[in-house]
N, C-alpha and C positions, 0 to 999 in steps of 0.2 A: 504493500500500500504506500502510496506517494503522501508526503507528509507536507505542509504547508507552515508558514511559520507565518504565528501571527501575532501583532500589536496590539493590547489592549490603551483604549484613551479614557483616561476614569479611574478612580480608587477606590470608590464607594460600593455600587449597585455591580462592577464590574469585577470587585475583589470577590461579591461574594455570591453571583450569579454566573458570569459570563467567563470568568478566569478557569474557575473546577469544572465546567462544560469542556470547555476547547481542552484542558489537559486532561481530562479521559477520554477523551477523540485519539484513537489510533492515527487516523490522518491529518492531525496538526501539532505546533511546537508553538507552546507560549513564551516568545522571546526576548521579551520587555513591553516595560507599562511606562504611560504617561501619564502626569498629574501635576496640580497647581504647585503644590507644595513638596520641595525636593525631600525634606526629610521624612516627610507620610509617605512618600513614594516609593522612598528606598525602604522604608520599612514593608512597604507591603507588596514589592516586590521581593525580601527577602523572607517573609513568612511563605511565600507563594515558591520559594527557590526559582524564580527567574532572575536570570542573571542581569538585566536591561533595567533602569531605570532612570526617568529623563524627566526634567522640570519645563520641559520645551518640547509639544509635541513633532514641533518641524523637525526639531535635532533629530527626534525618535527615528522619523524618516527617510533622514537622509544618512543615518550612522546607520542603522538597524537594515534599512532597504527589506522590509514585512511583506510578505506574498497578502496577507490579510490583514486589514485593520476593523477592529470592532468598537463603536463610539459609546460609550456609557457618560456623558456630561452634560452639562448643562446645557437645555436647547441652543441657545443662542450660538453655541460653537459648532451644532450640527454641521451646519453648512459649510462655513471654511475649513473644517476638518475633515470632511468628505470629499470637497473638490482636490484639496489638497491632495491628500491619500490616489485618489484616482490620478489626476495628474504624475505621481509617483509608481505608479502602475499597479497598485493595492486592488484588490475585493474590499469591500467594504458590507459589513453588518451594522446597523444605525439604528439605536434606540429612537423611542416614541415619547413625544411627538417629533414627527419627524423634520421639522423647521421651525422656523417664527412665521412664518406665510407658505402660500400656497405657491409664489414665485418662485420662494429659493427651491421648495420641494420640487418643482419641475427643472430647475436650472443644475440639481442634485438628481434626478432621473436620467436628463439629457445629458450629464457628463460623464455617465456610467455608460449611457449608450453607445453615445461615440466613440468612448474608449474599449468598448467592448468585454466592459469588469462586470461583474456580477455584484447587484444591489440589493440587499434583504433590510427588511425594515421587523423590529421583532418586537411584531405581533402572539407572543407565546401563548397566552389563554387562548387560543385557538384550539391549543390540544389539551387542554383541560379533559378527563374522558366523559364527563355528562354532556359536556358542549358539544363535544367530537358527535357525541351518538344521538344528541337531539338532534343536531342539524342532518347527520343522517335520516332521522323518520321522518322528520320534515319534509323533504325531498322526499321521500317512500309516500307521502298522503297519511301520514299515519294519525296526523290531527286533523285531515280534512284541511279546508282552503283559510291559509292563514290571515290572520284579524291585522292582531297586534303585538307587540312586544315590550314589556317593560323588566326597566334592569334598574332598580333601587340600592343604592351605595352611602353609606354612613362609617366613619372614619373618624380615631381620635387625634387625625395628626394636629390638630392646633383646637382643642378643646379647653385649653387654658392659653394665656399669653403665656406661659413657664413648658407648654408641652413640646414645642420645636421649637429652637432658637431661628432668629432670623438668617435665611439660608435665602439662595436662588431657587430654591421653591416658591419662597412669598414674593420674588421681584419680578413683575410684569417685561423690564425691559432684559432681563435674562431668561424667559419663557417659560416661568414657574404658573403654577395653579393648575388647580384639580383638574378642570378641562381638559388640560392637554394629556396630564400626569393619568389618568384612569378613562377619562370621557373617550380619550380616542381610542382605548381595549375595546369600549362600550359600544362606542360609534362603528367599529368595525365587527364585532359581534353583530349587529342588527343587519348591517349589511350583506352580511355573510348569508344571511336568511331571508332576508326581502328583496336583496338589490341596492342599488342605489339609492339614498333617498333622495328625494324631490325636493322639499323644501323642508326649512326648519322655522319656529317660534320660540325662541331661547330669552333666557336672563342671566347674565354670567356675573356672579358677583362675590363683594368680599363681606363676609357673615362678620368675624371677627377679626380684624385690623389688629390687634397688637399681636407683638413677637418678642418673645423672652422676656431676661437673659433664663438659658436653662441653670446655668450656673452664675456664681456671682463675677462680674466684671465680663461677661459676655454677651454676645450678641441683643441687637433689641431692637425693636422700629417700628414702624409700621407699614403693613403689607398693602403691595397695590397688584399682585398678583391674584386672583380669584380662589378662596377657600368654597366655593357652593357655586351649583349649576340646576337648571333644569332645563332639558330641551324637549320639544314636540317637535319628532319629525314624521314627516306623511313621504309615504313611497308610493309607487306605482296601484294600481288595483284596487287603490280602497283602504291600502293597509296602511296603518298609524304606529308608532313607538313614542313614548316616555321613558327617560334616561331623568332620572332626578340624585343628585349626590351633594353628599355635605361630610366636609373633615374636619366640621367642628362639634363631633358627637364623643362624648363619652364612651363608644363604645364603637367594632368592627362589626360592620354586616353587612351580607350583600345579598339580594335576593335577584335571579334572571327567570322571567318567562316569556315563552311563547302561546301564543293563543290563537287557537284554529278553532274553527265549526264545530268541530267532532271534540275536541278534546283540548286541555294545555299542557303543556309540560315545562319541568320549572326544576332548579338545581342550585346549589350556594355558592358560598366564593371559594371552596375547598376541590369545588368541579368534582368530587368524585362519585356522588349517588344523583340519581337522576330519577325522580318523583311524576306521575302522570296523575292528572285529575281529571274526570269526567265528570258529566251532569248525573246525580244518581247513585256514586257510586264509592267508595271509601280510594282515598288517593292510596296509588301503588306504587312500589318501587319499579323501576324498570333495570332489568339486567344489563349491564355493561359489555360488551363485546372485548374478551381478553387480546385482540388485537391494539384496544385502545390503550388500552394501561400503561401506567407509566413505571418505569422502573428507578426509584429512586431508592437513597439511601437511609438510613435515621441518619439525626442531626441538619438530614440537607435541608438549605431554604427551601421554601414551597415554592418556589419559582423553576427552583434550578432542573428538574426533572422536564417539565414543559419545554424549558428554553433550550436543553439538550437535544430534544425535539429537529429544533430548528438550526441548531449547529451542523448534525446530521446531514439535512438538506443542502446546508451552505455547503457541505465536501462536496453533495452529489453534483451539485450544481457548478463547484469548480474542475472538478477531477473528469467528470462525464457529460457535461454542457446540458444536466438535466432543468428545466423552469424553477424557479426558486417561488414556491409559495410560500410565506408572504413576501411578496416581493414590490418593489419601486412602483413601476409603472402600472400594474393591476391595483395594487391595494394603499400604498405609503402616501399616492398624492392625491386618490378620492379621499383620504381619511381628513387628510390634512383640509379638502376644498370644505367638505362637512365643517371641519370646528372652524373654518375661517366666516364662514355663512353663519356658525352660532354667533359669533362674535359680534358679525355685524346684524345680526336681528337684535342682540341687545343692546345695543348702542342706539340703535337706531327705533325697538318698540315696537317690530315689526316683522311680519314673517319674512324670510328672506329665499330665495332659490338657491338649490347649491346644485353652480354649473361647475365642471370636471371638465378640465381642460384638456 
């Protein structure tokens, strides 16, 4: 097996997601990380034993010269990190959301094109195995002709000003807020099962404005990044969605349904049991198909089995020029035209079109 060697950009979500993915990948070599801060960096790329560690993702590139680069940072760098990377003749994996607009997102499709790199944008709830096997029966007719879908999200990430210190999560001008951070899992979930949607009627807003310090002498301010959303999108046929989330709850929950003629079916945010209701009749579990499951470790984050998922793909996709779902141009820059249209329906107090360029 041909092994690829790849850069991680990130220290965070990337140490403890996307790093132990690619190094149990037979066909890749995690060969150094970037990050803001040199000495978190070299710290964690020496808990990780990668030898690479860089305070400059350029240098990364241009010392390292990565068959692969995979972006775990702050929106705002998506873009010039991705162009970059391509230009340097990388593959690129790029965390969600996948820009600050809908332009770089295309301007980041069309440079992957040209260069003829392979673009995955990670979409990992996808393989969640309830979500994998609803959207299965869906397609089968198993609920009859679909209505609606709603996916309710509650979060304590800033449930007090002391529960997350001020981060680029709450800075609007570095592409923090819920919207982008979960709405766009959410916004692509619906998709996945209606289509496109049509238009949206959204409110994107900040519930609770202050931020820290978590600790004394740190961070504090307040947030102009969006902590709560709700959006009503209508798709094709008649069918509707409500996506409503807030992470200024005391508590994590998620609930996702679909709902057909005949039946709903509905799953949490753990994806692994997957519940059917009908009119009439006591709600049942529905059996999982052992193709879907995921094979994870104890201890591992709940992410990282999904997101293995999609490393998988990214080999097949370089190694054998298989289509990389999720990928740029089918799913990264509808996702993105979606939350640019929420945006501008609440700004604006008005339903908006989301046209997909």
């Amino acid at each position: 097996m041909k092994r690829y060697r790849v850069a991680l950009f990130g220290t965070s979500f990337a140490r403890l997601v996307h790093a132990p993915a690619f190094q149990r990948h037979p066909g890749f070599e995690l060969v150094a990380i970037a990050g803001s801060d040199a000495e978190r960096t070299r710290k964690v790329a020496d808990g990780l034993g990668v030898p690479g560690a860089y305070a400059d993702w350029r240098e990364l590139l241009a010392s390292e010269k990565p068959d692969v680069v995979t972006i775990a940072t702050p929106v705002v760098l998506h873009h010039p990190m991705m162009l970059a990377a391509i230009e340097a003749g990388c593959h690129v994996l790029c965390e969600k959301p996948t820009a600050m607009n809908c332009r770089e997102a295309m301007e980041m499709r069309d440079a992957a094109a040209k260069a003829g790199r392979v673009a995955g944008i990670n979409h990992e709830f996808r393989f969640l195995p309830a979500r994998a096997h609803a959207l299965e029966l869906v397609r089968q007719g198993a609920i009859g002709r679909p209505r609606r879908g709603e996916i309710l999200g509650r979060y304590p990430m800033w449930a007090r000003p002391e529960s997350r210190g001020m981060t680029w999560l709450s800075d609007a001008s570095r592409g923090g807020g819920i919207l982008g951070a979960l709405g766009s899992h959410h916004t692509d979930c619906l998709r996945t099962f209606f289509g496109e949607p049509a238009s949206v009627l959204a409110t994107v807003r900040v519930d609770q404005p202050r931020r820290g310090p978590v600790e004394p002498g740190g961070p504090s301010g307040i947030a102009t990044a969006d902590d709560a959303c709700t959006l009503q999108y209508d798709f094709a046929g008649g069918v509707s969605a409500l996506v409503d989330l807030s992470a200024c709850t005391p508590y994590h929950w998620e609930r996702f349904e679909i709902h057909g003629e005949d039946a709903t079916l509905r799953w949490d945010e753990t994806g692994g049991t997957l519940w059917r209701l009908a009119a009439g009749r006591d709600m049942e579990t529905v059996e999982l198909p052992g193709q879907l499951r995921l094979a994870g470790r104890d201890g591992d984050p709940a992410l990282l089995a999904p997101f293995a998922v999609i490393v998988d793909r990214l080999y097949s996709a370089i190694d054998r020029g298989e289509p990389l779902v999720p990928g740029f141009a089918a799913d990264a820059v509808p996702v993105q035209a979606a939350l640019d249209a929420a945006r501008a329906s609440s700004a604006g107090g008005r339903r908006v079109a989301v046209e997909v360029p």
